[in-house]
mmCIF file of the N, C-alpha and C atoms, coordinates in Angstrom:
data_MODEL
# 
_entry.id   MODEL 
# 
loop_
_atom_site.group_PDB 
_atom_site.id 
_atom_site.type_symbol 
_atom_site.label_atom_id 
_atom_site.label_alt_id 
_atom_site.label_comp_id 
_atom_site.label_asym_id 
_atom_site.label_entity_id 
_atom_site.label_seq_id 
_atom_site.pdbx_PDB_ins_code 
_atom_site.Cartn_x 
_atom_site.Cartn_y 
_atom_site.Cartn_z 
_atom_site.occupancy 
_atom_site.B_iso_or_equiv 
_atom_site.pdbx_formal_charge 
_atom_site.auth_seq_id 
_atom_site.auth_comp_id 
_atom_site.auth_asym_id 
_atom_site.auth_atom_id 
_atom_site.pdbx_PDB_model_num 
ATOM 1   N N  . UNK A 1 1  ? -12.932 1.509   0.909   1.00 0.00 ? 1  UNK A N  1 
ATOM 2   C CA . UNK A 1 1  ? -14.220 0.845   0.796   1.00 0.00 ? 1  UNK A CA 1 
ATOM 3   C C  . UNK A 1 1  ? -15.250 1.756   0.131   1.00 0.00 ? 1  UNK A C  1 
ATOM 4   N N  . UNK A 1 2  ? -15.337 2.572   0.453   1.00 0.00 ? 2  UNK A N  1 
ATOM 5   C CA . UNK A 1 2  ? -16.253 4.155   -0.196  1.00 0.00 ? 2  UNK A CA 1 
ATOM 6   C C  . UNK A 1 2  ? -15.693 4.147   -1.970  1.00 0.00 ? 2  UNK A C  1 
ATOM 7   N N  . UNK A 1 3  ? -15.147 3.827   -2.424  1.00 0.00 ? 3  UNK A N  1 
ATOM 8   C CA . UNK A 1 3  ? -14.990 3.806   -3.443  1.00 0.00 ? 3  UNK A CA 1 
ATOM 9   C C  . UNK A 1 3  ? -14.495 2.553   -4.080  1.00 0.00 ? 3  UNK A C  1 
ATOM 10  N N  . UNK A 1 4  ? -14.951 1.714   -3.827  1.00 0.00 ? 4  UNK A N  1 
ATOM 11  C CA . UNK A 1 4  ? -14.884 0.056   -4.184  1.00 0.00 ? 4  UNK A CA 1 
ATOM 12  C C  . UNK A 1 4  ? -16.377 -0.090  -4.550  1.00 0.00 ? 4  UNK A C  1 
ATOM 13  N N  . UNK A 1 5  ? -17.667 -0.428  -5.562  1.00 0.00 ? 5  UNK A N  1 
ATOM 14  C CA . UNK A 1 5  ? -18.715 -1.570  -5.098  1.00 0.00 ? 5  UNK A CA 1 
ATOM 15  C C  . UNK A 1 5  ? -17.861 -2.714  -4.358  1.00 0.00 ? 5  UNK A C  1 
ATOM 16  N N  . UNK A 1 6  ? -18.640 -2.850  -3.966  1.00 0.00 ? 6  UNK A N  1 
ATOM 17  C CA . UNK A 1 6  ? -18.622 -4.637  -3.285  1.00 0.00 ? 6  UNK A CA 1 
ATOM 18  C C  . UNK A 1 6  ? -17.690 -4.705  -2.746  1.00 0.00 ? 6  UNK A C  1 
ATOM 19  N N  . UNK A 1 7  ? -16.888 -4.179  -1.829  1.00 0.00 ? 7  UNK A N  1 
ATOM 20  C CA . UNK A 1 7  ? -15.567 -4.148  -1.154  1.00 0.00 ? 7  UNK A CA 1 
ATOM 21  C C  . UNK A 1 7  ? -15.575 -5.138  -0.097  1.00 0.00 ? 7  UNK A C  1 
ATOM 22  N N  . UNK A 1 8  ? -14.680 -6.011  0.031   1.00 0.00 ? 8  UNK A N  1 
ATOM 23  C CA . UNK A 1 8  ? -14.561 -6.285  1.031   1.00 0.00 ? 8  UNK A CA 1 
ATOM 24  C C  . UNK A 1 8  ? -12.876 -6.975  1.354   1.00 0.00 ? 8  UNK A C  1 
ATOM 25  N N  . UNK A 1 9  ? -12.259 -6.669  2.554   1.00 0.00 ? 9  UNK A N  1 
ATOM 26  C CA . UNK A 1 9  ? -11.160 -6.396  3.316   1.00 0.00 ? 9  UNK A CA 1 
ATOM 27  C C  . UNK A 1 9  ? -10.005 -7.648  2.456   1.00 0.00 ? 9  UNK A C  1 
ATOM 28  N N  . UNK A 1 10 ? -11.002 -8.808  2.041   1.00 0.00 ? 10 UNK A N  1 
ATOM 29  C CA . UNK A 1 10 ? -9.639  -10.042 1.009   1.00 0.00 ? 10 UNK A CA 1 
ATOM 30  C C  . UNK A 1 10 ? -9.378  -9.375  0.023   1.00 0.00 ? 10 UNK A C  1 
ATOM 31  N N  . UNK A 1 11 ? -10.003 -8.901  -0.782  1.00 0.00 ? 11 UNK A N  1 
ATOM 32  C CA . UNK A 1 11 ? -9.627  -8.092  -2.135  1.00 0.00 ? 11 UNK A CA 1 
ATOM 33  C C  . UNK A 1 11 ? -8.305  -7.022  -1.685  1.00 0.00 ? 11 UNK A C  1 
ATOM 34  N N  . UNK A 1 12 ? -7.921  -6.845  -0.799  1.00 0.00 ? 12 UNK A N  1 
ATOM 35  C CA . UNK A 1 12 ? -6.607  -6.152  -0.608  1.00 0.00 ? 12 UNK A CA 1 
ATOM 36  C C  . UNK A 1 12 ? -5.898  -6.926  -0.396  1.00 0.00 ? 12 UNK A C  1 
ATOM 37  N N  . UNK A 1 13 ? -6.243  -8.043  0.047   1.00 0.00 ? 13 UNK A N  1 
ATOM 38  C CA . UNK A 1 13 ? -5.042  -9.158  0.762   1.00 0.00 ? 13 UNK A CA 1 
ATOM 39  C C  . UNK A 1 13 ? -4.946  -10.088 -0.460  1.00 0.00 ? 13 UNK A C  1 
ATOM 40  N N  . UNK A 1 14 ? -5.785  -10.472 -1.505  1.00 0.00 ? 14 UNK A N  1 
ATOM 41  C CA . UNK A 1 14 ? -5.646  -10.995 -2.699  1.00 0.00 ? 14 UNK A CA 1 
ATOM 42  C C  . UNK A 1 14 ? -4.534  -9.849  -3.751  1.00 0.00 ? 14 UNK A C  1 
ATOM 43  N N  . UNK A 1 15 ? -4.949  -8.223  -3.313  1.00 0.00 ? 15 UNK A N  1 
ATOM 44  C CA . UNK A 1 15 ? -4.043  -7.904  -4.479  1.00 0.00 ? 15 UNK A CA 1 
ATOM 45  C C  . UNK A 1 15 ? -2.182  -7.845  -3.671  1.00 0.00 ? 15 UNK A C  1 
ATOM 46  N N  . UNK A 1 16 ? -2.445  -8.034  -2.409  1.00 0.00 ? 16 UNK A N  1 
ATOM 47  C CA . UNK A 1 16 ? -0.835  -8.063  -1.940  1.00 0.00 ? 16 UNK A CA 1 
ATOM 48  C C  . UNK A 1 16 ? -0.195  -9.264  -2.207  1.00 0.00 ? 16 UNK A C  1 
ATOM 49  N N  . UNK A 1 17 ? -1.149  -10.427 -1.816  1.00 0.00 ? 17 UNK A N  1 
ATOM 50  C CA . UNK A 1 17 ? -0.199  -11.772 -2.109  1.00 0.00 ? 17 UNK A CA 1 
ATOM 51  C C  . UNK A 1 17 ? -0.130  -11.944 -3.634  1.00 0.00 ? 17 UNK A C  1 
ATOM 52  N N  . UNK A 1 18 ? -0.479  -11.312 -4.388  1.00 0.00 ? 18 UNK A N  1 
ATOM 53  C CA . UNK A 1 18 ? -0.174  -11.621 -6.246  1.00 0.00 ? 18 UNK A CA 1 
ATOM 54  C C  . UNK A 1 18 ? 0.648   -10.583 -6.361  1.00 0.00 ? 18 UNK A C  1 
ATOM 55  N N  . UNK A 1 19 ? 1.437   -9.741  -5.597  1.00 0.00 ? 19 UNK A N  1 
ATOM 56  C CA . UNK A 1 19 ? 2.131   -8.613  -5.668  1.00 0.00 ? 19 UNK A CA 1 
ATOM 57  C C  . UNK A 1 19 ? 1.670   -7.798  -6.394  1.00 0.00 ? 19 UNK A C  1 
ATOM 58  N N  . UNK A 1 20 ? 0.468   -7.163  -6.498  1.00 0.00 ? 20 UNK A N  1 
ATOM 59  C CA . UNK A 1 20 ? -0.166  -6.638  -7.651  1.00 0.00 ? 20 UNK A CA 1 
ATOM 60  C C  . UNK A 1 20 ? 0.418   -4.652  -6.838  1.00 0.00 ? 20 UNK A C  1 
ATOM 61  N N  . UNK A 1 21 ? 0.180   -5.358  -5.220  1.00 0.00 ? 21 UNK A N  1 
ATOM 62  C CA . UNK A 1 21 ? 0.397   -3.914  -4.481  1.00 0.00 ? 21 UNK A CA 1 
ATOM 63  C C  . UNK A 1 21 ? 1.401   -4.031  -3.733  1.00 0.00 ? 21 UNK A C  1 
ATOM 64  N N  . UNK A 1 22 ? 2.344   -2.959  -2.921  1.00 0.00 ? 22 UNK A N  1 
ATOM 65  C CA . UNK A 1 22 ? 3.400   -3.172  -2.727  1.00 0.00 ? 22 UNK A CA 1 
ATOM 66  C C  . UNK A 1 22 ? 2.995   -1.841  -0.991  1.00 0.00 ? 22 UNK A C  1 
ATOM 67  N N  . UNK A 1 23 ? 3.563   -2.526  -0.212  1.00 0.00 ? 23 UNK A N  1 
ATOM 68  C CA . UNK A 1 23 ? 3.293   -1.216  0.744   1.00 0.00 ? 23 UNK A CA 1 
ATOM 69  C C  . UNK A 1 23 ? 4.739   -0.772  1.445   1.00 0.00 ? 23 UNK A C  1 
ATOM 70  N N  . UNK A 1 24 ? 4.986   0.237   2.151   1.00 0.00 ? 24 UNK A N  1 
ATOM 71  C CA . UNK A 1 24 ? 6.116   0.863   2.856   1.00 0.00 ? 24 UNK A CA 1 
ATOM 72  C C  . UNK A 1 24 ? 5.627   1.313   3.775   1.00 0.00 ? 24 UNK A C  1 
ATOM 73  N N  . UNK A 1 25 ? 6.827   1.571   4.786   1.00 0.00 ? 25 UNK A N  1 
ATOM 74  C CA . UNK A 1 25 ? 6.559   2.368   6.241   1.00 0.00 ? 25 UNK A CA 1 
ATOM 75  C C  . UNK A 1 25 ? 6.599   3.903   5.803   1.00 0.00 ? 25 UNK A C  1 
ATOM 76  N N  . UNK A 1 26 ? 5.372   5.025   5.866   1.00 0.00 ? 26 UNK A N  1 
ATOM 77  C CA . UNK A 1 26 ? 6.028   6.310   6.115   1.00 0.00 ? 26 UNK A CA 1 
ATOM 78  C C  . UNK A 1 26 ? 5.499   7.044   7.327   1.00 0.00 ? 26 UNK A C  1 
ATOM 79  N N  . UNK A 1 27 ? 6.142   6.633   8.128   1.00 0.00 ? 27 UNK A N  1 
ATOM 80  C CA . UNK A 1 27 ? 5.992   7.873   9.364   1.00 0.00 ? 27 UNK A CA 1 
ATOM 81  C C  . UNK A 1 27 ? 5.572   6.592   10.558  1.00 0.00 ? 27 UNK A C  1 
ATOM 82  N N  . UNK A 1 28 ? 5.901   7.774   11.442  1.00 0.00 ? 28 UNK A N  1 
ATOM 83  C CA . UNK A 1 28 ? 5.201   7.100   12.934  1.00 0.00 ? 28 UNK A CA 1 
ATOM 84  C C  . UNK A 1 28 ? 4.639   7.832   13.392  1.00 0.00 ? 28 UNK A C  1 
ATOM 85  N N  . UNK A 1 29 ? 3.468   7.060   14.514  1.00 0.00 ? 29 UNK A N  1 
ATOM 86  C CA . UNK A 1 29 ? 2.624   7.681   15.136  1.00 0.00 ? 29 UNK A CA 1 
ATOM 87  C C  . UNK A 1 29 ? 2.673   7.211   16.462  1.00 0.00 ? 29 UNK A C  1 
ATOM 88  N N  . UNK A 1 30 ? 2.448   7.676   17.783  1.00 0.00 ? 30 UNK A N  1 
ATOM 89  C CA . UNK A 1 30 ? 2.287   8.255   19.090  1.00 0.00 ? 30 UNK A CA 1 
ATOM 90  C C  . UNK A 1 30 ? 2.148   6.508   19.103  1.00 0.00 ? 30 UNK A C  1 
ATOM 91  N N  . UNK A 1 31 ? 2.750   5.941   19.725  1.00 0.00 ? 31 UNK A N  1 
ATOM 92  C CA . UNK A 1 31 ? 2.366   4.476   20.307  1.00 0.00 ? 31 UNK A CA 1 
ATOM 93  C C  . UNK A 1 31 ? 3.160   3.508   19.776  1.00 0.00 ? 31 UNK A C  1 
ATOM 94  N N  . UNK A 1 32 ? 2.641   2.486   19.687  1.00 0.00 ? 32 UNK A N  1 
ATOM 95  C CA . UNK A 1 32 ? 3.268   1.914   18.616  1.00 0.00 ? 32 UNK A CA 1 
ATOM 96  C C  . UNK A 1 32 ? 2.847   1.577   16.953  1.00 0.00 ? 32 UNK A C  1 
ATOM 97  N N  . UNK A 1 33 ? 2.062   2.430   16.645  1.00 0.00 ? 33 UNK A N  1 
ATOM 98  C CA . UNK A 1 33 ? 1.706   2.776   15.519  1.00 0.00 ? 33 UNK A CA 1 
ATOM 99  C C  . UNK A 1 33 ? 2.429   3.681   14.311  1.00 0.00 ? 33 UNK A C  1 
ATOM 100 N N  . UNK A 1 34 ? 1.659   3.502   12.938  1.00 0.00 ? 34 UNK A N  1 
ATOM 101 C CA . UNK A 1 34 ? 2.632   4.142   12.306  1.00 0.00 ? 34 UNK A CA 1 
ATOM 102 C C  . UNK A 1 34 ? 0.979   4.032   10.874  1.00 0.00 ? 34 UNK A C  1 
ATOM 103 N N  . UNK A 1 35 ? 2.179   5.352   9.998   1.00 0.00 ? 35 UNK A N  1 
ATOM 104 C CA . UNK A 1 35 ? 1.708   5.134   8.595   1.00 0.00 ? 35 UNK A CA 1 
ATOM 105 C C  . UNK A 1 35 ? 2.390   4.548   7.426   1.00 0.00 ? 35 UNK A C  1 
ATOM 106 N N  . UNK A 1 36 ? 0.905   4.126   6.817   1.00 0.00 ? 36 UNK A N  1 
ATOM 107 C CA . UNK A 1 36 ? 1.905   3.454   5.341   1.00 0.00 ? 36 UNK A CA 1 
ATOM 108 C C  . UNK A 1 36 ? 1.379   3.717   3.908   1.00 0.00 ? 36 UNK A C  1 
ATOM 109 N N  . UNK A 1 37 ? 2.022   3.273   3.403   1.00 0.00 ? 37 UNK A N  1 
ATOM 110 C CA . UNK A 1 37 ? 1.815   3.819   1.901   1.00 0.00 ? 37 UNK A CA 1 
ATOM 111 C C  . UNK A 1 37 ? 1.571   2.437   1.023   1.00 0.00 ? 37 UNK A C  1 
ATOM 112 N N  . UNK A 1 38 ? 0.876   2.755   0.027   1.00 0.00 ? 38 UNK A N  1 
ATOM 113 C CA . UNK A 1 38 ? 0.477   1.647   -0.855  1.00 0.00 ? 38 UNK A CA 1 
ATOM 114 C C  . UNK A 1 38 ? 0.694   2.485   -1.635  1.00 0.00 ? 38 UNK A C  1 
ATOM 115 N N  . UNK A 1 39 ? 1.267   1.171   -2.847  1.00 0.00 ? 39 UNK A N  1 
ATOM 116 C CA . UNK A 1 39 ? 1.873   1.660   -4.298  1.00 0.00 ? 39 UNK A CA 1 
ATOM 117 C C  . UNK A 1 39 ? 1.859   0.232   -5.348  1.00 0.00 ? 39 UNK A C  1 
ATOM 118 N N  . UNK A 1 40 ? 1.434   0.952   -6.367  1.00 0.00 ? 40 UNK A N  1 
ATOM 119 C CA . UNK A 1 40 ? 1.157   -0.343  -7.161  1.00 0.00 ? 40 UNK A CA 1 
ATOM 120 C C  . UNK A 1 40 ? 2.523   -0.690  -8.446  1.00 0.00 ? 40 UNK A C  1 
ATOM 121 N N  . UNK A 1 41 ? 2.506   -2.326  -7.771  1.00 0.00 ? 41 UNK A N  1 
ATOM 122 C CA . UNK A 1 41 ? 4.128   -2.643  -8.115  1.00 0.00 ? 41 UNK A CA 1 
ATOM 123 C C  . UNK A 1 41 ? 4.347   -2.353  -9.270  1.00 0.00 ? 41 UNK A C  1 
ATOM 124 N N  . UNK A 1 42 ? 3.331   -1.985  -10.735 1.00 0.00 ? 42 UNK A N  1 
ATOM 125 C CA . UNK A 1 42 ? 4.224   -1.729  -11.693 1.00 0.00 ? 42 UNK A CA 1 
ATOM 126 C C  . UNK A 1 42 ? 4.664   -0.496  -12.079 1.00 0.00 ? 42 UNK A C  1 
ATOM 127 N N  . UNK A 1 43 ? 4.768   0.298   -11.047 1.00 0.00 ? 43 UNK A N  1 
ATOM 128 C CA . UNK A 1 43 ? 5.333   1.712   -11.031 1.00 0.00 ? 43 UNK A CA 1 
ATOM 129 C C  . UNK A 1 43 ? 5.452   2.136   -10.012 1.00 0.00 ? 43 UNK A C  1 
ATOM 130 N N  . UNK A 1 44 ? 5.815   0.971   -8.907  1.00 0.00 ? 44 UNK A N  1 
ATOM 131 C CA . UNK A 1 44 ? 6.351   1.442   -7.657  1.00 0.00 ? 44 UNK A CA 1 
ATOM 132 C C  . UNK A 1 44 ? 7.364   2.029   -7.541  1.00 0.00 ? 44 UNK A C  1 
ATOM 133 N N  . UNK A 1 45 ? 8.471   2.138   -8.388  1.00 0.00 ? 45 UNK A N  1 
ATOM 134 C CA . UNK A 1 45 ? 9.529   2.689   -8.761  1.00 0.00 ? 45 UNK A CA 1 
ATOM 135 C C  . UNK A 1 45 ? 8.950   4.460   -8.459  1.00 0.00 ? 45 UNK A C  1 
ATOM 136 N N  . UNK A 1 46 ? 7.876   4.790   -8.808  1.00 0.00 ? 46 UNK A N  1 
ATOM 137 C CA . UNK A 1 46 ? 8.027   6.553   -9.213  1.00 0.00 ? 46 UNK A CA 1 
ATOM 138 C C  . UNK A 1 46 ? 7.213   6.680   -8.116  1.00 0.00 ? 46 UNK A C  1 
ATOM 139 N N  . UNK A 1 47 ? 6.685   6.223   -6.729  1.00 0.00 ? 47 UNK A N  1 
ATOM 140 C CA . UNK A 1 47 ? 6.259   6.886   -6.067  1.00 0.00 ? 47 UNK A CA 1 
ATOM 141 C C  . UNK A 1 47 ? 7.083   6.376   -4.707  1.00 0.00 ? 47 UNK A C  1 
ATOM 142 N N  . UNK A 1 48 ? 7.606   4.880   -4.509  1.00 0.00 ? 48 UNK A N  1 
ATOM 143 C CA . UNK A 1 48 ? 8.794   5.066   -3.197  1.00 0.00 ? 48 UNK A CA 1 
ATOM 144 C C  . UNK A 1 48 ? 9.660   6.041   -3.448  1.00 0.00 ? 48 UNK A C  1 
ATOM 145 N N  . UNK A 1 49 ? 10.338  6.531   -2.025  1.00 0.00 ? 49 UNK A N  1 
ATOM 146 C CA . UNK A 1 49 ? 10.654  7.049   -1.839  1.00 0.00 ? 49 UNK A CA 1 
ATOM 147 C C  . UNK A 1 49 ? 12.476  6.164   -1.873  1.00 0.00 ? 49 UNK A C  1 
ATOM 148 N N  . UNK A 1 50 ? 13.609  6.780   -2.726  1.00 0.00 ? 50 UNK A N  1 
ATOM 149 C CA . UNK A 1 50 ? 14.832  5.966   -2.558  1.00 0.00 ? 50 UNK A CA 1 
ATOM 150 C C  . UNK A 1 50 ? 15.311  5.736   -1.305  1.00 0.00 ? 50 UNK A C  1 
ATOM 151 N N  . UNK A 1 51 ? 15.885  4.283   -1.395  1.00 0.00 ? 51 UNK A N  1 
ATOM 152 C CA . UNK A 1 51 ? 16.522  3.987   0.055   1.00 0.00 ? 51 UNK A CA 1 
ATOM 153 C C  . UNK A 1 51 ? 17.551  4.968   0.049   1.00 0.00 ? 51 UNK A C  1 
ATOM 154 N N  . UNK A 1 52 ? 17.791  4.826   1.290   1.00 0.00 ? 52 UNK A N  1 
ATOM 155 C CA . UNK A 1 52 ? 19.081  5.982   2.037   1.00 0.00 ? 52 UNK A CA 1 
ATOM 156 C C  . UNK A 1 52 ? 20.351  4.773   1.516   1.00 0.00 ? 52 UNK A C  1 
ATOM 157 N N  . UNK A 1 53 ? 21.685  5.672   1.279   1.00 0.00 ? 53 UNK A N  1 
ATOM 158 C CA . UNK A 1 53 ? 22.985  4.836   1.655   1.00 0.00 ? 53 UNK A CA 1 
ATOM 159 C C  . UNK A 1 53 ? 22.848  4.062   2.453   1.00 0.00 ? 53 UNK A C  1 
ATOM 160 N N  . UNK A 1 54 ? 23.896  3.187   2.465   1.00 0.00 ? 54 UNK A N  1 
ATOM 161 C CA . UNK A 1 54 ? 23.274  1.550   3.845   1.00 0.00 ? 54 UNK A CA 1 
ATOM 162 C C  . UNK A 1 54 ? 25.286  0.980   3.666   1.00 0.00 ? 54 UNK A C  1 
ATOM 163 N N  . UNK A 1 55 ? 25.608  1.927   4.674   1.00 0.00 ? 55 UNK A N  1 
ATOM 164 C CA . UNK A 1 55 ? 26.584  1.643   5.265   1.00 0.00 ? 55 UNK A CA 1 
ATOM 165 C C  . UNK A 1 55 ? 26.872  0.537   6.149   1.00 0.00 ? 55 UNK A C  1 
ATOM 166 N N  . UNK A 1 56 ? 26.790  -0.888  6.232   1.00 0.00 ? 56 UNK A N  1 
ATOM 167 C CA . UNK A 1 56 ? 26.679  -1.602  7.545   1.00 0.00 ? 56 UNK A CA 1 
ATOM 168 C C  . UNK A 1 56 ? 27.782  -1.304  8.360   1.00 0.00 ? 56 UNK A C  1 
ATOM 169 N N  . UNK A 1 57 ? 27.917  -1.583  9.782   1.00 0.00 ? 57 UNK A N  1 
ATOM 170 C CA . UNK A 1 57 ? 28.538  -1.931  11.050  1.00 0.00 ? 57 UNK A CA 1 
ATOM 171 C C  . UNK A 1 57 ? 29.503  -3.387  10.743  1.00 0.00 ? 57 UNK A C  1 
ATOM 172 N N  . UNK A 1 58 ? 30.627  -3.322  11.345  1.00 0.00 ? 58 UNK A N  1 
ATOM 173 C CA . UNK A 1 58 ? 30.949  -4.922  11.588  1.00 0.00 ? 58 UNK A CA 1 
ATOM 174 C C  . UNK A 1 58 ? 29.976  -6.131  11.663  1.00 0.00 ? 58 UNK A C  1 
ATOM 175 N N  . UNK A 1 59 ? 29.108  -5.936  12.407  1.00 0.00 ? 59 UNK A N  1 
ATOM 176 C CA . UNK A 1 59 ? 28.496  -7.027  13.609  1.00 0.00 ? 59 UNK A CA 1 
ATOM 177 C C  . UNK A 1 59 ? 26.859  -7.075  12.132  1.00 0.00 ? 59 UNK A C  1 
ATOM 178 N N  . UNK A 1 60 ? 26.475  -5.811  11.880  1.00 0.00 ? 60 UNK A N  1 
ATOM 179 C CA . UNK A 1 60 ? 26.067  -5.823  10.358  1.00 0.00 ? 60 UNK A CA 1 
ATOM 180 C C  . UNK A 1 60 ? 26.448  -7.099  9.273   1.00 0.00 ? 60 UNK A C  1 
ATOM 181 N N  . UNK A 1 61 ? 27.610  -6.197  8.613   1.00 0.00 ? 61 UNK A N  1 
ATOM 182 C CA . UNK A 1 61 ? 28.138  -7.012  7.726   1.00 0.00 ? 61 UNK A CA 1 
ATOM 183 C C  . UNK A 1 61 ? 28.261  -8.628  7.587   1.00 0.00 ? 61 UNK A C  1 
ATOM 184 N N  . UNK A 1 62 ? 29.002  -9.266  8.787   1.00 0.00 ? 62 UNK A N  1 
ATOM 185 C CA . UNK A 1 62 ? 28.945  -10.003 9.444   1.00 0.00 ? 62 UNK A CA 1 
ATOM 186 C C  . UNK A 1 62 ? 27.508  -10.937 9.313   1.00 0.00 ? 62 UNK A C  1 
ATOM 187 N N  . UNK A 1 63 ? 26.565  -10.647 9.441   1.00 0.00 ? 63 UNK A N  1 
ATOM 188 C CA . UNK A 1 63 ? 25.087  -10.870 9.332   1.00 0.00 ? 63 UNK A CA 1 
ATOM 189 C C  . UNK A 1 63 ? 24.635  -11.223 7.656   1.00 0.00 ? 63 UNK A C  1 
ATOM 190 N N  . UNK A 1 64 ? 25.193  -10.086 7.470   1.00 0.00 ? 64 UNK A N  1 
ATOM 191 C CA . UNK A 1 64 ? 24.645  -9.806  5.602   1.00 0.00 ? 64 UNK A CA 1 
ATOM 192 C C  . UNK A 1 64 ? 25.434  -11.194 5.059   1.00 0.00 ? 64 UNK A C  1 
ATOM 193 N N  . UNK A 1 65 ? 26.860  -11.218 5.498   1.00 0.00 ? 65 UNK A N  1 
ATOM 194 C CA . UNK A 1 65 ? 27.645  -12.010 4.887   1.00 0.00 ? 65 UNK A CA 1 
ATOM 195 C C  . UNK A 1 65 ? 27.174  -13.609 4.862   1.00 0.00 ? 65 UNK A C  1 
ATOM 196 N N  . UNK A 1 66 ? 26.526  -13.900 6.521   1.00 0.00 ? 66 UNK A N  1 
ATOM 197 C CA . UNK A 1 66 ? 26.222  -14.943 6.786   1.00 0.00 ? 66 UNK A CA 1 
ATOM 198 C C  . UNK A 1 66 ? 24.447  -15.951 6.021   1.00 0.00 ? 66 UNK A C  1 
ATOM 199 N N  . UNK A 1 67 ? 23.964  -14.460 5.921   1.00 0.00 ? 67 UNK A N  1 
ATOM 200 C CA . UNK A 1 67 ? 22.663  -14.724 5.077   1.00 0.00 ? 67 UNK A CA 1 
ATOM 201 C C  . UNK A 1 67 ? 22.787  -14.732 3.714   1.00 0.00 ? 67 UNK A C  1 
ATOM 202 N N  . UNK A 1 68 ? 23.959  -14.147 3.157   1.00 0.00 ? 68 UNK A N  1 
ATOM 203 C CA . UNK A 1 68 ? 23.594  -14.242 1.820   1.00 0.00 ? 68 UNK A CA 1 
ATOM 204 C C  . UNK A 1 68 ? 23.814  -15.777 1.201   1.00 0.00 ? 68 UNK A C  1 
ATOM 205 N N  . UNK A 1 69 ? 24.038  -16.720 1.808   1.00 0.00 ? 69 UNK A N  1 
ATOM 206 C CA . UNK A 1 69 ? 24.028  -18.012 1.371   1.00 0.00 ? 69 UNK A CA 1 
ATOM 207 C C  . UNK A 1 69 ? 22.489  -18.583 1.473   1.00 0.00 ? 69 UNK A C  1 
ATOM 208 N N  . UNK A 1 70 ? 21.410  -18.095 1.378   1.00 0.00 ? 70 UNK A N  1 
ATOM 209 C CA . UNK A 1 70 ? 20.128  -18.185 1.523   1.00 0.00 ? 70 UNK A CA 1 
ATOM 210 C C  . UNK A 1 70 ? 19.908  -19.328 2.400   1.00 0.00 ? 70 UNK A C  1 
ATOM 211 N N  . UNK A 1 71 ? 18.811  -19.326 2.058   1.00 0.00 ? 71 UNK A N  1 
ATOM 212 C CA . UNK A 1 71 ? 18.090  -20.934 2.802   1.00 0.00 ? 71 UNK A CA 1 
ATOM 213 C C  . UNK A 1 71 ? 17.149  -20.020 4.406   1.00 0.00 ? 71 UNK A C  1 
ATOM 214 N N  . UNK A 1 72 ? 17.175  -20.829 5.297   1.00 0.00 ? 72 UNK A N  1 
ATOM 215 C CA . UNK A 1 72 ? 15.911  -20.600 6.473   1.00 0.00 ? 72 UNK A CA 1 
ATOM 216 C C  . UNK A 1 72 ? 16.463  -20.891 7.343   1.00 0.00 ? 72 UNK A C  1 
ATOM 217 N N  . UNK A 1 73 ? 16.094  -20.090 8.420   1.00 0.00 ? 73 UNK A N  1 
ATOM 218 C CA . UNK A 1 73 ? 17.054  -20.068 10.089  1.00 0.00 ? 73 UNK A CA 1 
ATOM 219 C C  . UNK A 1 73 ? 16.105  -19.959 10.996  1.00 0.00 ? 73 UNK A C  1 
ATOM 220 N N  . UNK A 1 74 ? 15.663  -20.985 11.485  1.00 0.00 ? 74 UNK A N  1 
ATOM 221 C CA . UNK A 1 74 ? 14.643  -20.757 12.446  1.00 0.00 ? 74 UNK A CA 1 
ATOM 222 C C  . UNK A 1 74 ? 14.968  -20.312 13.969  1.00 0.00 ? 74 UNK A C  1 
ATOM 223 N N  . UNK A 1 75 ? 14.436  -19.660 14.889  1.00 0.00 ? 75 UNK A N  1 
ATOM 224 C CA . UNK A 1 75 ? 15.127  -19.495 16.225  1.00 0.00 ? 75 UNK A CA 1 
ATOM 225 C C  . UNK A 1 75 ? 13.914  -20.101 16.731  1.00 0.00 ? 75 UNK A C  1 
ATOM 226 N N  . UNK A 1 76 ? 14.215  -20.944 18.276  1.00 0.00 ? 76 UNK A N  1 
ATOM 227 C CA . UNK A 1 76 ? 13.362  -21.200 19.331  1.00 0.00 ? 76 UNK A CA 1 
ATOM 228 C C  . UNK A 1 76 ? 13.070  -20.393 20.568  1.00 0.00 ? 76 UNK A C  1 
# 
């Protein structure tokens, strides 16, 4: 806000839903809190950080396998 004129709190939420900004989890904090990072999507590439290997589990896989036919799964 200190370095915005005219700031106010939609202008971040306008540039996330046009994907203009892109955010990640880095770190946790004491509670259930945490930090994050903002990065702007057309060179989000050079400041995330690469995903780790992603070995799934059975019970994993299983999951991945069952979602990748897309569509929406609602639970009650």
């Amino acid at each position: 806000a200190s370095r915005v004129a005219d700031y106010k709190p939609a202008m971040l939420d306008e540039l996330m839903a046009a994907g203009e900004l892109l955010w990640s989890g880095a770190g946790s904090l004491p509670g259930n809190d945490g930090w994050i990072s903002l990065h702007v999507a057309d060179s989000a590439e050079l400041t995330l950080n690469p995903a780790p290997d992603f070995e799934p589990v059975d019970a994993q896989q299983r999951l991945l396998d069952h979602f990748s036919a897309g569509g929406g799964y609602f639970f009650r």
